[in-house]
mmCIF file of the N, C-alpha and C atoms, coordinates in Angstrom:
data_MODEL
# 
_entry.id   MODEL 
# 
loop_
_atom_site.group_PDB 
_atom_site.id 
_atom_site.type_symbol 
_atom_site.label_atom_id 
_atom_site.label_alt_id 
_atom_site.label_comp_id 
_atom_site.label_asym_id 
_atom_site.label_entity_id 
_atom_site.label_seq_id 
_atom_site.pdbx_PDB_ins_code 
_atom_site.Cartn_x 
_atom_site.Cartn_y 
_atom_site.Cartn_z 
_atom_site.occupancy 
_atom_site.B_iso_or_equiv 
_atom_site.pdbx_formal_charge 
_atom_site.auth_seq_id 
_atom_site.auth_comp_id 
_atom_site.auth_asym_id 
_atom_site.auth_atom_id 
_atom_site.pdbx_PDB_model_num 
ATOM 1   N N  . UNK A 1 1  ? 15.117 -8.835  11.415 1.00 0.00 ? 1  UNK A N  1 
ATOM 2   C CA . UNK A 1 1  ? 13.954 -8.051  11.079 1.00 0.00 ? 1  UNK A CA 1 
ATOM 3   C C  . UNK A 1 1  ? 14.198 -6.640  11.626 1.00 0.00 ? 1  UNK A C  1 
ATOM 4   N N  . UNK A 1 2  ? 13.878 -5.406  10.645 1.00 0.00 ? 2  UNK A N  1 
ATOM 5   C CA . UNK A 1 2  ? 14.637 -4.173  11.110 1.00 0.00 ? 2  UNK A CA 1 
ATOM 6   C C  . UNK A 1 2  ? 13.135 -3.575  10.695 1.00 0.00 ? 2  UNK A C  1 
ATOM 7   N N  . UNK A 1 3  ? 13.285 -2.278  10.999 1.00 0.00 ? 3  UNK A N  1 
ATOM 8   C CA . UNK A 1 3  ? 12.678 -1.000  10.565 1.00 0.00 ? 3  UNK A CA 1 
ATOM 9   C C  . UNK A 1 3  ? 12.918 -0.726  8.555  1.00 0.00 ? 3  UNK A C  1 
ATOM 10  N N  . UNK A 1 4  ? 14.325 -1.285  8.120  1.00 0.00 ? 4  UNK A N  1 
ATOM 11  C CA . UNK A 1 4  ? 14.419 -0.504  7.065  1.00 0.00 ? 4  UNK A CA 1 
ATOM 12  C C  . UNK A 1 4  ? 14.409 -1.549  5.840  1.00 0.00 ? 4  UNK A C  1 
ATOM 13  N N  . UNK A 1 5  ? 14.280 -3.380  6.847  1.00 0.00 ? 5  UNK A N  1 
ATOM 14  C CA . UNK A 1 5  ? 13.655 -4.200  6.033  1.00 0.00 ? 5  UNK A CA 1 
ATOM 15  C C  . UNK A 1 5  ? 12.442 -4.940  5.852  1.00 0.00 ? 5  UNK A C  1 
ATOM 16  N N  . UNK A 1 6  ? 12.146 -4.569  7.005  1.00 0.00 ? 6  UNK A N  1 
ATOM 17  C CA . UNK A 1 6  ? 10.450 -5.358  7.353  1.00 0.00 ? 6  UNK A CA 1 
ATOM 18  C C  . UNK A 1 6  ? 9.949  -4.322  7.994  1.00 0.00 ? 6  UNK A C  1 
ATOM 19  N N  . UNK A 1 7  ? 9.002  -3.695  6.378  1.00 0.00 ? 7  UNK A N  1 
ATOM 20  C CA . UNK A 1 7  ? 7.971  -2.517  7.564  1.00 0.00 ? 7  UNK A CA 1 
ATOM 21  C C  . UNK A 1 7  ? 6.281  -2.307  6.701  1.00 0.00 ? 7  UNK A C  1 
ATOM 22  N N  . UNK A 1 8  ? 5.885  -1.429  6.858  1.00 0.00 ? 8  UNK A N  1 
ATOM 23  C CA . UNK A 1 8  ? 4.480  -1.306  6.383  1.00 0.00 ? 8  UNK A CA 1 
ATOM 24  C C  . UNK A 1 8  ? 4.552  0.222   5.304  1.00 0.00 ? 8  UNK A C  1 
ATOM 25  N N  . UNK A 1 9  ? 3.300  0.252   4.630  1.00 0.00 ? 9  UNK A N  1 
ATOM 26  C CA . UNK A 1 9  ? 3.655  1.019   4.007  1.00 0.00 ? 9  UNK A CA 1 
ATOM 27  C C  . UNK A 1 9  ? 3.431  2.196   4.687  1.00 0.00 ? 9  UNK A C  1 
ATOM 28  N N  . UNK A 1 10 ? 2.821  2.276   5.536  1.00 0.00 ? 10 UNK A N  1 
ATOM 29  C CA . UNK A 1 10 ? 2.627  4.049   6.629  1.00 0.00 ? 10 UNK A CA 1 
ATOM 30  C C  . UNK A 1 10 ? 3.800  4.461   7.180  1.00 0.00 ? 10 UNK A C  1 
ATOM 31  N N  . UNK A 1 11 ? 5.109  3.330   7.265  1.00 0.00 ? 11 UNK A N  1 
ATOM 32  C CA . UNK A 1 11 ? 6.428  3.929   7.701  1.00 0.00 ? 11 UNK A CA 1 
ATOM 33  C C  . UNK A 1 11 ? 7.212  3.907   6.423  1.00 0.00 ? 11 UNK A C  1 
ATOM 34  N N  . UNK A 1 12 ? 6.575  3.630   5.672  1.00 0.00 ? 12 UNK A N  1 
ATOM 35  C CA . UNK A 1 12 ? 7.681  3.864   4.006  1.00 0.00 ? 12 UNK A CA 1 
ATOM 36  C C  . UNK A 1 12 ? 7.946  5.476   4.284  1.00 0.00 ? 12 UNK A C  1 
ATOM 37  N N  . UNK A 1 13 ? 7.377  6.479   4.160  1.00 0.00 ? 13 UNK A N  1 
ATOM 38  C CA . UNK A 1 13 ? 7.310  7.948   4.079  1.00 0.00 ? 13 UNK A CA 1 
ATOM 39  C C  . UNK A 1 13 ? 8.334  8.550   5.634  1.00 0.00 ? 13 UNK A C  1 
ATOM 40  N N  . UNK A 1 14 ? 7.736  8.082   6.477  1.00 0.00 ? 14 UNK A N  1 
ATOM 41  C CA . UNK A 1 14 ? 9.159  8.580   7.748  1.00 0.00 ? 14 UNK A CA 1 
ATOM 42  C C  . UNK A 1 14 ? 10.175 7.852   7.835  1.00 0.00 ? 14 UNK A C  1 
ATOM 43  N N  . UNK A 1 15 ? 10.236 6.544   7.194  1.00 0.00 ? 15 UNK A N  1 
ATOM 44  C CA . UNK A 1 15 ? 11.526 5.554   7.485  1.00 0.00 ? 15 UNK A CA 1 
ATOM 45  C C  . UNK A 1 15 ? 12.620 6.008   6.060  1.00 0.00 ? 15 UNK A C  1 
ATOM 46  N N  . UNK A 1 16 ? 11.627 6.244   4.886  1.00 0.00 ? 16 UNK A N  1 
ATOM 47  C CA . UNK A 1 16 ? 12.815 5.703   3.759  1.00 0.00 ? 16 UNK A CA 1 
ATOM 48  C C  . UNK A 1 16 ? 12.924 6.997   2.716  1.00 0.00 ? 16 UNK A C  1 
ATOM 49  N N  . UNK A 1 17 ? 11.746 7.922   3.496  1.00 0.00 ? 17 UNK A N  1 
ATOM 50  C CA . UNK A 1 17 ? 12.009 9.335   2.436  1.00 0.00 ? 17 UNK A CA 1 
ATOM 51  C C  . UNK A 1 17 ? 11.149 9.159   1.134  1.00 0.00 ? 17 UNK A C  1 
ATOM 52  N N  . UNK A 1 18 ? 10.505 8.206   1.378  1.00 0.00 ? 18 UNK A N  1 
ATOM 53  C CA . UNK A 1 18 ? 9.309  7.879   -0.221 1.00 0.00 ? 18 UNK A CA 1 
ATOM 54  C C  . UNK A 1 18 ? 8.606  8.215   -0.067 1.00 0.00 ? 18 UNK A C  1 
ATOM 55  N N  . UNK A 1 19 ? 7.854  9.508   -0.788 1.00 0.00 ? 19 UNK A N  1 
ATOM 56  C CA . UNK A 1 19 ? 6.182  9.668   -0.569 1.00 0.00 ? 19 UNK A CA 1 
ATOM 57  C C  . UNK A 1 19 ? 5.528  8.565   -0.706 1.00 0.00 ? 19 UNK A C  1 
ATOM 58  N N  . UNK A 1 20 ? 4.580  8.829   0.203  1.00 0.00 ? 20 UNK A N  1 
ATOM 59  C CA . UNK A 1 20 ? 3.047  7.551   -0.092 1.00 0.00 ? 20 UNK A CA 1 
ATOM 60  C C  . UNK A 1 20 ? 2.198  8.259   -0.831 1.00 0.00 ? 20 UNK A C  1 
ATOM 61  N N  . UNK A 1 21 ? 1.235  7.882   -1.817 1.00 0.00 ? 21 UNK A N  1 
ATOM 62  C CA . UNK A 1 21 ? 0.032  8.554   -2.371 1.00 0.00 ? 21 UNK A CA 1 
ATOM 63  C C  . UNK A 1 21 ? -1.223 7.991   -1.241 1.00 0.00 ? 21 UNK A C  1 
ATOM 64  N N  . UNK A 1 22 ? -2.143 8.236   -0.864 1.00 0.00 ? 22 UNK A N  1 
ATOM 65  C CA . UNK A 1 22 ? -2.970 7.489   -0.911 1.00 0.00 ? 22 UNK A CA 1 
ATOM 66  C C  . UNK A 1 22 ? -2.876 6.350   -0.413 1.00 0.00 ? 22 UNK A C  1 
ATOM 67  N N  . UNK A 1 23 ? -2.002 5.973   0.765  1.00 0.00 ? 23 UNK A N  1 
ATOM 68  C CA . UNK A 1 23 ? -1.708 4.226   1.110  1.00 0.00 ? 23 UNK A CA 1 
ATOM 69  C C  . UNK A 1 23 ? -2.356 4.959   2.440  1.00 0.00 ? 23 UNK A C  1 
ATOM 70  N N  . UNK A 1 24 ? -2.862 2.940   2.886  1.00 0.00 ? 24 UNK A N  1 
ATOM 71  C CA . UNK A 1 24 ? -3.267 2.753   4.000  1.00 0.00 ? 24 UNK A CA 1 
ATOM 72  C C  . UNK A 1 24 ? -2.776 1.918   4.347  1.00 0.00 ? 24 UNK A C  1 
ATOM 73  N N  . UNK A 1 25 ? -2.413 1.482   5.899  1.00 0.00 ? 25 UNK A N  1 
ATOM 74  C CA . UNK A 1 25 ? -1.901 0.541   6.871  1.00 0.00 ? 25 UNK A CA 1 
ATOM 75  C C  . UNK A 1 25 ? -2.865 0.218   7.947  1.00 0.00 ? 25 UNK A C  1 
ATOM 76  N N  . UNK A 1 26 ? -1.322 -0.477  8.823  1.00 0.00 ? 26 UNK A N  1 
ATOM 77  C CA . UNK A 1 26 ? -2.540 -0.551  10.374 1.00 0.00 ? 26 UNK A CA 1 
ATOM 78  C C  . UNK A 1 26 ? -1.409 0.330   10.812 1.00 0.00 ? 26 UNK A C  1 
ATOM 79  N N  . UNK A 1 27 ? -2.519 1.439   11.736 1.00 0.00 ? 27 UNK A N  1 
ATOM 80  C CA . UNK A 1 27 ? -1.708 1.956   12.774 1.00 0.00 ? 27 UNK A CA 1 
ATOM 81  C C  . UNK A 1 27 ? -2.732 2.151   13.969 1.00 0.00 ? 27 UNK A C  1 
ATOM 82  N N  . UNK A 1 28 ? -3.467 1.113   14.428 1.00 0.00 ? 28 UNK A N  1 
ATOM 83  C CA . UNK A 1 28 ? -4.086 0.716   15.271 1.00 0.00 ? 28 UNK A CA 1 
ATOM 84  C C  . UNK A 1 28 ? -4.649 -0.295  15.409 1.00 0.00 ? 28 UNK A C  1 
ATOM 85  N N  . UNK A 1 29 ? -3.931 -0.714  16.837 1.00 0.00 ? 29 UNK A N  1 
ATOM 86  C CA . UNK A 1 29 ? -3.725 -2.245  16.937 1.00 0.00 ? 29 UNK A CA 1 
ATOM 87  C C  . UNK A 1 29 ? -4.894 -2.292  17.770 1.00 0.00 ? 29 UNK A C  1 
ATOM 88  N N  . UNK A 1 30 ? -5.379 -3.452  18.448 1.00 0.00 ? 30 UNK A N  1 
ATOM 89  C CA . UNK A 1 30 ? -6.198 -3.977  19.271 1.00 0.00 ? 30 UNK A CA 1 
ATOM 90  C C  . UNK A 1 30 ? -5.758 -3.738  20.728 1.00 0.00 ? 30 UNK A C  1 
ATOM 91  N N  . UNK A 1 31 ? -6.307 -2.986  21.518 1.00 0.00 ? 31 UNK A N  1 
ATOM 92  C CA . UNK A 1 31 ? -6.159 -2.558  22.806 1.00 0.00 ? 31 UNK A CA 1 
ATOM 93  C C  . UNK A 1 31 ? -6.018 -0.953  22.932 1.00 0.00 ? 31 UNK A C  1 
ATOM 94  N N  . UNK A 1 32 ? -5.681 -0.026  21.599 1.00 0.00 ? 32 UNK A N  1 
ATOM 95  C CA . UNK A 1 32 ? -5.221 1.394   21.434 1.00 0.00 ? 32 UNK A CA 1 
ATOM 96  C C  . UNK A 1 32 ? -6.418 1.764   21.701 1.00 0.00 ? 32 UNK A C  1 
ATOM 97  N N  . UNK A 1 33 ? -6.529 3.141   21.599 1.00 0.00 ? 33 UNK A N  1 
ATOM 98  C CA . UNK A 1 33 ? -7.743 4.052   22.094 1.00 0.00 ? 33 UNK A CA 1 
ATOM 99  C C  . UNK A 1 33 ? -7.730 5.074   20.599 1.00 0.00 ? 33 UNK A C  1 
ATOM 100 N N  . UNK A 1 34 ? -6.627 4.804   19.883 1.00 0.00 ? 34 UNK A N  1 
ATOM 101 C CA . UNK A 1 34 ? -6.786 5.816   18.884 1.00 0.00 ? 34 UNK A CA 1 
ATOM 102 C C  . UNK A 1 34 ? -5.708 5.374   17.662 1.00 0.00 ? 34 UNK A C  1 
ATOM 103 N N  . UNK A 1 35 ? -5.439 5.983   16.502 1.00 0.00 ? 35 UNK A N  1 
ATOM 104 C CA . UNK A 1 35 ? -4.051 5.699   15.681 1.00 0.00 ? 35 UNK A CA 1 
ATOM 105 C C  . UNK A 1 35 ? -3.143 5.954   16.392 1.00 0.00 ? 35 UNK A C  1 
ATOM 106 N N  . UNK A 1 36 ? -2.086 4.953   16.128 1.00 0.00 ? 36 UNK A N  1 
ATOM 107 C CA . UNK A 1 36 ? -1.107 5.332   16.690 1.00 0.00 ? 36 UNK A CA 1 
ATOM 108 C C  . UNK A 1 36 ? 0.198  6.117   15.754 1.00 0.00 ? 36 UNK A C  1 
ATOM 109 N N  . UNK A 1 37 ? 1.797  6.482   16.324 1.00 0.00 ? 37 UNK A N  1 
ATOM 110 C CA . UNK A 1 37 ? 2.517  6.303   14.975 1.00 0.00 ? 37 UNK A CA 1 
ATOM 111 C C  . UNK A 1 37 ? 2.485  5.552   14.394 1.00 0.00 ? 37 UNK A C  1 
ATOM 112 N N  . UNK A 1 38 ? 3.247  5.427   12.875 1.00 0.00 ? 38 UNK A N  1 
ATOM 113 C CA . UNK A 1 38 ? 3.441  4.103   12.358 1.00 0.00 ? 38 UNK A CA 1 
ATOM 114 C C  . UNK A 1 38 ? 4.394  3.408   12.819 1.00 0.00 ? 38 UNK A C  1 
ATOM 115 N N  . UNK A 1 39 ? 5.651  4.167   13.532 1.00 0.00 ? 39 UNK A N  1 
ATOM 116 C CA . UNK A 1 39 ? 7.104  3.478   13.278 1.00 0.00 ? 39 UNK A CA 1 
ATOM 117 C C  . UNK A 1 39 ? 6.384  3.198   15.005 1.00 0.00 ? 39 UNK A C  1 
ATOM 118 N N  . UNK A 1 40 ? 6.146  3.412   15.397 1.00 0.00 ? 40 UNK A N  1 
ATOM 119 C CA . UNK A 1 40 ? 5.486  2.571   17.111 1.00 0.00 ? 40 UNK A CA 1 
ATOM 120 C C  . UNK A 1 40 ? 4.850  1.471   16.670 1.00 0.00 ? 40 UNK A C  1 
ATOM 121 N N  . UNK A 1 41 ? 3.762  1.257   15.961 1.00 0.00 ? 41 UNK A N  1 
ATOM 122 C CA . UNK A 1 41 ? 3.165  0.440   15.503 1.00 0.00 ? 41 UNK A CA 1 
ATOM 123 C C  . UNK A 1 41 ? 3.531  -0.557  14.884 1.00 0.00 ? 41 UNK A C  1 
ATOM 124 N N  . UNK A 1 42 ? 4.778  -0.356  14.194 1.00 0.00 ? 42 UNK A N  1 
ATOM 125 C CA . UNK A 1 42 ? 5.372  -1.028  13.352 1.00 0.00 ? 42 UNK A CA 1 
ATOM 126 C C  . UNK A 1 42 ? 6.236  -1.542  14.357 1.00 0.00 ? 42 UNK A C  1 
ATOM 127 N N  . UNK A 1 43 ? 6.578  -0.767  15.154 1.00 0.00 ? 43 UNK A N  1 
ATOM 128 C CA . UNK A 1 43 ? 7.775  -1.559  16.335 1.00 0.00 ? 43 UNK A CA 1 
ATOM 129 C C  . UNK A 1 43 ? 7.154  -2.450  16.718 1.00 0.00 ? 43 UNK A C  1 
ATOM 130 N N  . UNK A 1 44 ? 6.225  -2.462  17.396 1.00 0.00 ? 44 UNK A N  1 
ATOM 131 C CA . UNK A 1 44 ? 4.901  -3.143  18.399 1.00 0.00 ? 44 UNK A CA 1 
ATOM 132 C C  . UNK A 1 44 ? 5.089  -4.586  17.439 1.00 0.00 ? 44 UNK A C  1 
ATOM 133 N N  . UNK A 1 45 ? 4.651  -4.643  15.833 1.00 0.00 ? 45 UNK A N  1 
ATOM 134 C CA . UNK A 1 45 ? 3.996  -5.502  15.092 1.00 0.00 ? 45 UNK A CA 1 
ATOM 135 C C  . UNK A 1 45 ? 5.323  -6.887  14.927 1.00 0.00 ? 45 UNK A C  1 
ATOM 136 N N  . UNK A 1 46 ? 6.534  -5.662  14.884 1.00 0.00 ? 46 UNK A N  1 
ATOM 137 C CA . UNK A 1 46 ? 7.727  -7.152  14.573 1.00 0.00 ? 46 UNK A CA 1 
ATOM 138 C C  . UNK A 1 46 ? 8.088  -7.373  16.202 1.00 0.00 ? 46 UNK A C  1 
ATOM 139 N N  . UNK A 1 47 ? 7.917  -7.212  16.963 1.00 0.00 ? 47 UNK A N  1 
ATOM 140 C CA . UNK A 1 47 ? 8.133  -7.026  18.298 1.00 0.00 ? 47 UNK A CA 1 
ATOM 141 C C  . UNK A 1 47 ? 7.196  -8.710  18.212 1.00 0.00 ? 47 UNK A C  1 
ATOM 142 N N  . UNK A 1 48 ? 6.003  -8.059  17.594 1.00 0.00 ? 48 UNK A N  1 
ATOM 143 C CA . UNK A 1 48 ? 5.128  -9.899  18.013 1.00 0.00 ? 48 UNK A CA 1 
ATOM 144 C C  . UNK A 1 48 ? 5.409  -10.747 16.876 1.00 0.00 ? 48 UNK A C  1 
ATOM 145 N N  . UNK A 1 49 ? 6.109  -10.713 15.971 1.00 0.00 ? 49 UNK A N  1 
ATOM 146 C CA . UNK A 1 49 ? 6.309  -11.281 15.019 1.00 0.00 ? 49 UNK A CA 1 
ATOM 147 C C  . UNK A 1 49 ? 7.486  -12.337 15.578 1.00 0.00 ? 49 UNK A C  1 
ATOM 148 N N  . UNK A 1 50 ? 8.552  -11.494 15.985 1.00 0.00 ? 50 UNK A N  1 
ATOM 149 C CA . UNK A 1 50 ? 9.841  -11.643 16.420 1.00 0.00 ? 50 UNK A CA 1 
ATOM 150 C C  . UNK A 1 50 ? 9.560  -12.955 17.131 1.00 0.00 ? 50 UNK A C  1 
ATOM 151 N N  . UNK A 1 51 ? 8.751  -12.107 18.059 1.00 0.00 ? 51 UNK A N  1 
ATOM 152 C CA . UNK A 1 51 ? 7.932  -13.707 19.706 1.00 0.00 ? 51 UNK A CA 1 
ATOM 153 C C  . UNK A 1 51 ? 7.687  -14.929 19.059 1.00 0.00 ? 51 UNK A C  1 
ATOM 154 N N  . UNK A 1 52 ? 6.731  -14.599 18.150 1.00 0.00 ? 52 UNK A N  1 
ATOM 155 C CA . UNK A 1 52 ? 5.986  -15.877 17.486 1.00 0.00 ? 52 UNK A CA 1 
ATOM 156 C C  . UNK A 1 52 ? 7.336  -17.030 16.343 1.00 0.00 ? 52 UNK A C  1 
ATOM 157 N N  . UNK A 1 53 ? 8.591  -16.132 16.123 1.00 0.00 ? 53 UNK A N  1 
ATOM 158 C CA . UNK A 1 53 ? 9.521  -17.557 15.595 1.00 0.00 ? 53 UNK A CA 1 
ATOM 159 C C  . UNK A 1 53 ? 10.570 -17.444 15.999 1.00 0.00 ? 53 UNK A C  1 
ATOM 160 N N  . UNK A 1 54 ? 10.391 -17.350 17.380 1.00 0.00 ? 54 UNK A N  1 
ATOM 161 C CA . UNK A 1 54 ? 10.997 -18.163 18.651 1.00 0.00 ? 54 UNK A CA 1 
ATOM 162 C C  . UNK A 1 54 ? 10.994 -19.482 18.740 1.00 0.00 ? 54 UNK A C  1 
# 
């Protein structure tokens, strides 16, 4: 699971050079105080993904 194969669409535009129109994601998780980046967020998300198929 990478950045440039498993990601969201708010890091499509800084990861792969594709404009987004109009897309929405999560870039705020539960515990943040505000949005975060995406590609943090996105780290964060396979980070718990990763844990969980262990």
């Amino acid at each position: 699971m990478s950045r440039f194969s498993t990601l969201s669409h708010s890091e499509i535009q800084p990861t792969l050079g594709i404009w987004q129109n109009q897309k929405w994601d999560i870039n705020w998780l539960p515990g943040m105080d505000a949005p975060g980046d995406p590609i943090t967020v996105g780290d964060k998300i396979r980070a718990l993904v990763e844990a969980k198929m262990r």
